[in-house]
C-alpha positions as CSV (number, residue, x, y, z in Angstrom):
1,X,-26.9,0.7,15.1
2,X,-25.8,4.2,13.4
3,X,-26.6,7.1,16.0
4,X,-28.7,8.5,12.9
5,X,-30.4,5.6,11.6
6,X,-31.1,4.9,15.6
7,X,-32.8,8.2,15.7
8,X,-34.6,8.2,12.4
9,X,-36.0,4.5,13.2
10,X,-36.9,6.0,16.9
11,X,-38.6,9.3,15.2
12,X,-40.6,6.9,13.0
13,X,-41.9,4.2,15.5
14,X,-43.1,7.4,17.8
15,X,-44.8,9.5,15.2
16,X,-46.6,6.2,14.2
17,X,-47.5,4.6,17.6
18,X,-49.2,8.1,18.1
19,X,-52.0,7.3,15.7
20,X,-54.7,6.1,17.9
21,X,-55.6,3.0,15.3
22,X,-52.0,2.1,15.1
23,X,-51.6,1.9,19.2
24,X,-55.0,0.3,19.4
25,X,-53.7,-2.3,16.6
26,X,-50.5,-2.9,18.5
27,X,-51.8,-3.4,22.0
28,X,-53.9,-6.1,20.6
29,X,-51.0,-7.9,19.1
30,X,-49.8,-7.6,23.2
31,X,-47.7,-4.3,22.5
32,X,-47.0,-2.6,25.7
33,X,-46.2,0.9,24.4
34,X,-43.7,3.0,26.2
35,X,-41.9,6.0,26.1
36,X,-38.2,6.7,25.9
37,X,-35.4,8.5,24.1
38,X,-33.1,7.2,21.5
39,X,-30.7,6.0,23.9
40,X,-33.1,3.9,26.0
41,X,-34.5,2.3,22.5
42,X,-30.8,1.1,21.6
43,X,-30.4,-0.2,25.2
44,X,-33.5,-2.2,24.8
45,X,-32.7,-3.5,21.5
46,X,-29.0,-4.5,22.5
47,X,-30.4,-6.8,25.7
48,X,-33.1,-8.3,23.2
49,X,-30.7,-9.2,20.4
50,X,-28.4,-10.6,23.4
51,X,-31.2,-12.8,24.9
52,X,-32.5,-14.0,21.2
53,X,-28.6,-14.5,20.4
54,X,-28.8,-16.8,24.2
55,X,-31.5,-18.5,22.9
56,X,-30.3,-20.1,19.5
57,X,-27.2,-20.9,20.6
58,X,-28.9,-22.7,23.9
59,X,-31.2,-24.4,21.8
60,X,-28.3,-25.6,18.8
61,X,-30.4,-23.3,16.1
62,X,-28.8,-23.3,12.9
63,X,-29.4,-21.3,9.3
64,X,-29.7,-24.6,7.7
């Protein structure tokens, strides 16, 4: 991801997991809120993609 569009996506999901009704909505869905800069965001996003990209190709998943 774009350094800018990482930080504008990062500034975004902060200013609205702030909102008490929007943390309260996502910690129902089983959110675990944490902190963290830009950088740590894209580091947890790359290992995520990696272990969804593990997982289709383990289990033969195809666009069809």
């Amino acid at each position: 991801m774009a350094p800018a569009l990482l930080a504008w996506v990062h500034a975004g999901i902060v200013a609205s997991s702030l909102q008490m009704e929007t943390m309260a909505r996502l910690q129902d869905l089983g959110f675990q809120m944490a902190g963290g800069t830009p950088a740590e965001f894209a580091a947890f996003q790359r290992g995520e993609i990696n272990l969804c990209r593990q997982v289709v190709r383990t289990a033969g998943i195809t666009a069809d």
